[in-house]
C-alpha positions as a printed Julia matrix, in Angstrom:
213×3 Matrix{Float64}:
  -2.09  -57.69  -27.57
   0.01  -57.48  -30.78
   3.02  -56.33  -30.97
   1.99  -53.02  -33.07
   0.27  -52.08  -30.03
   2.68  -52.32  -27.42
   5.09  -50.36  -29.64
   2.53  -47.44  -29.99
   1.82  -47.46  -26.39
   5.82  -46.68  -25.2
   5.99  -44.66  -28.06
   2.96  -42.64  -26.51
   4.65  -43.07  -22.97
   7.72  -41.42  -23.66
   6.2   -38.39  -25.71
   3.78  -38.12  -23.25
   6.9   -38.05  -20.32
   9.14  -35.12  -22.63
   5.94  -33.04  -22.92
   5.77  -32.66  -18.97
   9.18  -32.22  -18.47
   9.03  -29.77  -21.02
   5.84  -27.83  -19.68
   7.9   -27.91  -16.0
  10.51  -26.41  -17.91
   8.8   -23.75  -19.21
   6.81  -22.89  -16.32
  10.0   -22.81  -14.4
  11.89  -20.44  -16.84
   8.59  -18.22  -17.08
   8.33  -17.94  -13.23
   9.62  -14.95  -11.81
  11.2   -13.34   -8.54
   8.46  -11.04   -8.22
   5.99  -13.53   -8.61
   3.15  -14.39   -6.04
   1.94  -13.73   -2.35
   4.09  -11.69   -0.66
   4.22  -10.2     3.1
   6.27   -7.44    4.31
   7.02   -4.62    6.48
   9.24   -1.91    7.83
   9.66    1.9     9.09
   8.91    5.09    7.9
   7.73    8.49    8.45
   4.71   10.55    7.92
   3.33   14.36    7.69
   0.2    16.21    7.03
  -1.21   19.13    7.96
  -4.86   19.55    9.5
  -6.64   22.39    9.9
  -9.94   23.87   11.67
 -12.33   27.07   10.69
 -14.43   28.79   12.15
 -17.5    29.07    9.9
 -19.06   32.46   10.41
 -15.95   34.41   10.6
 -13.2    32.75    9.03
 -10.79   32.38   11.46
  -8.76   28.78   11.44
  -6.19   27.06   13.1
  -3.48   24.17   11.4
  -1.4    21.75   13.11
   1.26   20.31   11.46
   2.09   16.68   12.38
   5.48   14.55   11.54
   5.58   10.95   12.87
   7.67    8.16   12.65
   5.6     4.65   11.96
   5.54    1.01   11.02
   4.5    -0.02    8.2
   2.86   -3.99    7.42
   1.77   -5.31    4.12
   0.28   -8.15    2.14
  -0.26   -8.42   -1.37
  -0.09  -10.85   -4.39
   1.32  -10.2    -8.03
   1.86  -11.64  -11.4
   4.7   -10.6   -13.93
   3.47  -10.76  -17.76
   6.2   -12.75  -19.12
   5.28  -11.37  -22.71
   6.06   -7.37  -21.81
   7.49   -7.79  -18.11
   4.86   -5.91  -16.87
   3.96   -6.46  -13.14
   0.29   -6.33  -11.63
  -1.07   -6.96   -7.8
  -2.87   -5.98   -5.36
  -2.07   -5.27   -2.21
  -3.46   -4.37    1.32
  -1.27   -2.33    4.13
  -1.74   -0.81    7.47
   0.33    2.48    8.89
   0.78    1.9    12.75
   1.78    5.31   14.3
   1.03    7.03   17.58
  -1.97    9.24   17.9
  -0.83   13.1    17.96
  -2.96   16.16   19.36
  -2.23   19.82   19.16
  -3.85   22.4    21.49
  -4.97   25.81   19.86
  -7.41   28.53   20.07
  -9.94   29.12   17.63
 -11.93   32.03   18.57
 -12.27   32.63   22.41
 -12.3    28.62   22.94
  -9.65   26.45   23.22
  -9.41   23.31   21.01
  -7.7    20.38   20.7
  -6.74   18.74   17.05
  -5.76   14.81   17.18
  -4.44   12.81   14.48
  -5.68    9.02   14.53
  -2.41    6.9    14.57
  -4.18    3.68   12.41
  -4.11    3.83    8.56
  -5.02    1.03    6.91
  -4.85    1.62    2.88
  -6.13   -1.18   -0.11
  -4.19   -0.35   -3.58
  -3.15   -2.02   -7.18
   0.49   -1.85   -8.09
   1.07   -1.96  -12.13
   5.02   -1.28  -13.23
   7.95   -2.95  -14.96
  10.39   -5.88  -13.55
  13.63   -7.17  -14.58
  15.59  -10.02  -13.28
  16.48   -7.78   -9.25
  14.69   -4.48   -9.53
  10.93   -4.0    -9.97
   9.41    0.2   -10.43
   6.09    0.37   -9.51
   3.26    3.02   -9.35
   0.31    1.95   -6.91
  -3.48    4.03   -6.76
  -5.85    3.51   -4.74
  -7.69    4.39   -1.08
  -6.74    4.98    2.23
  -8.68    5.45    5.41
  -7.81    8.34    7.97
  -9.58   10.29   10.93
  -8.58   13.77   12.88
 -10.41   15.07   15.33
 -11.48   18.58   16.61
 -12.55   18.36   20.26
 -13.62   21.2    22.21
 -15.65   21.42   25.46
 -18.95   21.38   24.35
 -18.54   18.99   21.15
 -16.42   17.34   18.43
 -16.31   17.33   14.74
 -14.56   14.7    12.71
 -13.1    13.92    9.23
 -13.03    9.77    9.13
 -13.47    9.49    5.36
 -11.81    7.25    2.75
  -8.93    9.4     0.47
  -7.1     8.5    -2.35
  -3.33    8.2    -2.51
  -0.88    7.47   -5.02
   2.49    5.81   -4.79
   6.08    4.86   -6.25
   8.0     2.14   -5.15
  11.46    0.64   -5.85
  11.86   -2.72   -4.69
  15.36   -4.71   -5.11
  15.55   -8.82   -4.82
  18.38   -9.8    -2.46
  19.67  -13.13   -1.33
  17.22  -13.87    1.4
  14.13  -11.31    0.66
  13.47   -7.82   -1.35
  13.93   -4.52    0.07
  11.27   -1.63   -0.89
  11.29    1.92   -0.73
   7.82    3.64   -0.76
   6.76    7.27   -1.35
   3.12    7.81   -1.44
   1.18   11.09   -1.1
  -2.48   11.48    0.19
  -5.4    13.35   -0.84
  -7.36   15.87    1.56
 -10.4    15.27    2.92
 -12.62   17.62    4.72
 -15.53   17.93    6.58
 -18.11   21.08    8.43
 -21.01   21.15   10.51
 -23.1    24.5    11.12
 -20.15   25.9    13.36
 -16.76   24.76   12.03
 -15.15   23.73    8.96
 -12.54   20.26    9.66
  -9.68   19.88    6.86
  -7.07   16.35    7.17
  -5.01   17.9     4.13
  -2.48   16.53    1.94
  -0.29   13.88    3.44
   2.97   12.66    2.63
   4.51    9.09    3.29
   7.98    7.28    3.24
   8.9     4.09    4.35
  12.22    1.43    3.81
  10.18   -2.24    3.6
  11.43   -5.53    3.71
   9.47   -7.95    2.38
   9.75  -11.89    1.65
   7.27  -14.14   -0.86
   5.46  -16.81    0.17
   5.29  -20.22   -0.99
   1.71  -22.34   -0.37
């Protein structure tokens, strides 16, 4: 092997070594804190308001219901390092108790119950900097209530859409999150009465940590 060639081939070695490092570099500097998976969870509290019609006359009842919760997520996301721009996707699950209210609708007497398992699939889309990340997530949840009487029961299990702002904070050892998210109504009648799971209202304090694979 001459000597010319030997020369080239360190030559080619070295510049071949600085490129990694460099690209390591880089990649390291680009990365994030709000980068990849990430699992979390926390409390909160929920409130909506249901209501029931008779069809032929008009008449309704509503019940009200406010209940605390837990709250679980998952979700992965990507920060554009051009614009700072977060994006991810994300999948979550409400865990409350199951409420009923007893009322009279007509001459019969009526019970409406509030499932107490939401789970919810959403995209997130919103701004970062180096602690704090603003975020605005749309997308579906699933809910049911229930109107139960003697004879039969009508129910509105239907997928709604919700939309959501969250502030979420880097600490030391994790990120804390606080969510506000607001639910469509859904509704739903058969030849007797009309079912209504109206507009719902969520807030929850999350704390959440990312995952390395």
């Amino acid at each position: 092997m001459e000597k010319g060639d030997g020369l080239r081939k360190i030559v080619f070695s070295i510049i071949t070594v600085l490129i990694t490092q460099h690209i390591a570099t880089v990649r390291a500097e680009d990365e994030t804190p709000f980068d990849g998976l990430y699992l979390g969870g926390g409390v909160g509290c929920s409130t909506s308001n249901s209501k029931a019609k008779i069809i032929p006359d008009g008449e309704s009842a509503s019940a009200n219901t406010t209940r605390p919760s837990v709250i679980l997520f998952f979700g992965n996301g990507r920060v554009s390092n051009s614009h700072r721009i977060y994006f991810s996707g994300e999948v979550s699950v409400d865990l409350a108790l199951a409420r009923h209210k007893n009322c009279s609708l007509g001459d019969q007497n009526m019970s409406i119950r509030n499932n107490g398992i939401t789970p919810s699939l959403g995209f997130r889309i919103g701004r970062s900097s180096a602690k704090e990340l603003h975020c605005m997530k749309v997308g579906i949840i699933h809910t049911k209530v229930v109107l139960i009487n003697d004879k039969e029961s009508l129910n509105v299990s239907k997928l709604a859409p919700i939309v959501a702002y969250s502030l979420e904070r880097r600490l030391r050892k994790g990120y804390v999150r606080f969510d506000f998210t607001y639910r469509m109504k859904t509704k739903r009648k058969n030849r007797y009465y009309e079912l209504e799971n109206g507009h719902g209202f969520y807030a929850c304090l999350c704390f959440s940590r990312r995952i390395k694979l």
